[in-house]
C-alpha positions in Angstrom: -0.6 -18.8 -7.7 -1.4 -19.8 -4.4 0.5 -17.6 -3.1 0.0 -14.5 -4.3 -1.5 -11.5 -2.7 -2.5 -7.9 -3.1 -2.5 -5.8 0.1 -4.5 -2.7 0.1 -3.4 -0.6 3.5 -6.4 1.4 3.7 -7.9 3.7 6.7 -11.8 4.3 7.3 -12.4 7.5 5.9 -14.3 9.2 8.4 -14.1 13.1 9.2 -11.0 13.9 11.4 -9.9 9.9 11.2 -8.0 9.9 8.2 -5.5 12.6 6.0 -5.1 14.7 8.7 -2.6 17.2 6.6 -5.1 17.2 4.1 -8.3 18.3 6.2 -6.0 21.3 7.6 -6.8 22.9 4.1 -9.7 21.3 2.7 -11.7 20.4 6.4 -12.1 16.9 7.5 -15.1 16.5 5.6 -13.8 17.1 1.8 -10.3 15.2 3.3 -12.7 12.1 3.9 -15.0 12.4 0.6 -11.5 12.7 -1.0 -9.6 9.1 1.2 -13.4 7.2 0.3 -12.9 8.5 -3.5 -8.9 7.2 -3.5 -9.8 4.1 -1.9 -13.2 3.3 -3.9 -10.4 3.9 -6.6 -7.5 1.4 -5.5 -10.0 -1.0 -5.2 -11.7 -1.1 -8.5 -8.2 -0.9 -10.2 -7.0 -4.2 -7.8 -10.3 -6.0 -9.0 -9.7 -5.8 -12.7 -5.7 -6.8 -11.8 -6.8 -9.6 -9.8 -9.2 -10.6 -13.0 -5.9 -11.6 -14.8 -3.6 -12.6 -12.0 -5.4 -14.3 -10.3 -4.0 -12.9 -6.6 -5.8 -12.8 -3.4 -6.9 -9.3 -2.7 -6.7 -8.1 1.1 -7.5 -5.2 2.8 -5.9 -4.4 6.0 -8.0 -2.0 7.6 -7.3 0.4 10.1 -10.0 2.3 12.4 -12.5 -0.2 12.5 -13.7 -2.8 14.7 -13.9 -6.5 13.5 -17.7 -6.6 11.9 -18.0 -3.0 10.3 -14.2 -4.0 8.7 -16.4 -6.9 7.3 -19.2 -5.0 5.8 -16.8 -2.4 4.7 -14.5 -5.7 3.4 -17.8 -7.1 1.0 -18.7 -3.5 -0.2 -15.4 -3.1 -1.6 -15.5 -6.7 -3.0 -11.8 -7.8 -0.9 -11.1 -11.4 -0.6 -10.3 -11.2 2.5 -10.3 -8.7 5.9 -7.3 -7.8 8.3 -6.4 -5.6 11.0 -3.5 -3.5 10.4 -2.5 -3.9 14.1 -1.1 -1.2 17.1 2.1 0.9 16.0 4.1 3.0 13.5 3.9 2.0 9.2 6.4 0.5 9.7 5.2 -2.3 12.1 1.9 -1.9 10.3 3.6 -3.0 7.4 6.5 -5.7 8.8 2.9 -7.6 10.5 1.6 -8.0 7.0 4.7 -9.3 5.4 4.8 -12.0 8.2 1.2 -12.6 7.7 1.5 -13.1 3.9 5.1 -14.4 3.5 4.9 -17.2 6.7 3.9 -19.7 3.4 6.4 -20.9 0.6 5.8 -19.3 -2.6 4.8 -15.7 -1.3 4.5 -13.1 -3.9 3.4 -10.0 -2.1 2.6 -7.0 -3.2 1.9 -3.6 -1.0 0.0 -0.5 -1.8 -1.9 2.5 -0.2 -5.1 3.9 -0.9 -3.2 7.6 -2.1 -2.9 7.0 -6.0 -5.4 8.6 -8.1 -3.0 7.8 -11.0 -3.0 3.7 -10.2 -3.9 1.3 -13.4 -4.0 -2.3 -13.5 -0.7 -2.3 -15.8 0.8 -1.0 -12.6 0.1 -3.6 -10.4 0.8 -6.7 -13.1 4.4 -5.1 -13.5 4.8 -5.5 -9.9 4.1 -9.2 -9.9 5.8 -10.0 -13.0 8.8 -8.1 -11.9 8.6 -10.2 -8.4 9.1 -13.6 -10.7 12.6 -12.6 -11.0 13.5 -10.3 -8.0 13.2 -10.6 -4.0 12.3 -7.2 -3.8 10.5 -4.4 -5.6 9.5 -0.8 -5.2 7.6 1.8 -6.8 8.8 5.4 -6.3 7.3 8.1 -5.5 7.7 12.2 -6.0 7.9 12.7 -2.4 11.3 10.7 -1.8 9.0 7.9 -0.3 7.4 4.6 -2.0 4.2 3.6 -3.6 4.2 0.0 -3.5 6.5 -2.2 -2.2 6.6 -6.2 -3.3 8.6 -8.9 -1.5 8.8 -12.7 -1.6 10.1 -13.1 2.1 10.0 -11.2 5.1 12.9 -8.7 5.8 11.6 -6.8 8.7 15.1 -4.4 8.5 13.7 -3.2 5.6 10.8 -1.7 7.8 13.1 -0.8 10.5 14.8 2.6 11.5 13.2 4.9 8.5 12.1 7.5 9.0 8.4 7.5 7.8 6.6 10.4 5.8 10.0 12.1 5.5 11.8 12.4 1.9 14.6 9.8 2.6 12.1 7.0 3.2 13.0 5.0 -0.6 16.9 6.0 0.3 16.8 4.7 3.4 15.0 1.5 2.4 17.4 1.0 -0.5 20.1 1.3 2.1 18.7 -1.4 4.5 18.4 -4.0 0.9 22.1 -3.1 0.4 22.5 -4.2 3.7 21.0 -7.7 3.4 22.3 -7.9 -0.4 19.0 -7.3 -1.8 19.1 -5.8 -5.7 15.3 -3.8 -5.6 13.7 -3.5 -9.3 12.0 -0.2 -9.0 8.9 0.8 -11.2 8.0 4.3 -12.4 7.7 7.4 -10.3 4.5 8.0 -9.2 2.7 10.9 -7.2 0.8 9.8 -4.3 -2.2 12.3 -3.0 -0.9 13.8 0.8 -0.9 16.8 1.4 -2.6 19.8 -0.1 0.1 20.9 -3.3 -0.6 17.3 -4.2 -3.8 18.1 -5.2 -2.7 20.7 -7.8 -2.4 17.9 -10.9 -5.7 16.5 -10.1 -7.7 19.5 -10.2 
């Protein structure tokens, strides 16, 4: 499908550039072995999708100029390179959804580089559940979302939540009420952020 696409929101994992709450207990340099683990991760599950969908796999980078997010872009195998842009996750995320959805036939699908639990199954329920639905989310433990998949740009959805809190699905499922959207959710997942989310994977 033509398209299709898989965006992986991903940040360089370099020592005191990336899970901040995470390198208060473990130090930046475990935190970053840990976000180049997650993301090595996310990206060899989205290849093995993309096998059988068929979807055009992106990375949108943040914390890295145009030609190392290239080389970092053909060591991860990624169709194709983009800058996550200036602002909040929100904007981050409303500037990818334009980008992806400015086409007829988008089906996008979302995801983060914090889901040492991911499979392939995961991601082809996503896209199958966007055949039917406008928009769908993935849950997670935290009150937030894992992955969200849209086939049009609603930049309310992105507007006005507050971001790494506990009402961030709520709030989201509030702003779909609001433009008469019916979300299909996924399963719960647990996402890796902070340090007590660590205790299942060790």
């Amino acid at each position: 499908m033509a398209g299709r696409q898989l965006v992986v929101m991903a940040r360089w994992p370099a020592p005191g550039r990336c899970k901040s709450r995470l390198a208060a207990s473990l130090g930046r340099e475990r935190a970053a072995a840990l976000q180049r683990r997650l993301t090595d991760h996310t990206l060899a599950v989205a290849a093995q999708a993309r096998q059988r969908l068929g979807f055009e796999l992106v990375l949108a980078v943040s914390g890295l100029g145009p030609r190392a997010a290239r080389r970092w872009q053909g060591q991860l195998g990624c169709d194709r390179v983009v800058d996550q842009g200036r602002g909040g996750l929100g904007l981050r995320l409303q500037r990818q959804v334009r980008r992806a959805c400015s086409r007829e036939g988008c089906q996008l699908v979302m995801i983060g580089t914090d889901l040492p639990g991911l499979l392939p199954a995961d991601l082809e329920q996503a896209f199958a559940a966007l055949n039917g639905a406008e928009l769908v989310l993935g849950p997670a433990g935290d009150g937030g979302y894992w992955l969200i998949g849209l086939r049009q740009s609603w930049p309310l959805l992105f507007s006005g939540v507050a971001w790494g809190g506990a009402t961030v699905l709520e709030q989201t499922c509030q702003a779909a009420d609001r433009l008469g959207l019916s979300p299909q959710r996924l399963s719960c997942r647990g996402d890796l952020d902070r340090p007590a989310d660590l205790r299942p994977w060790r």
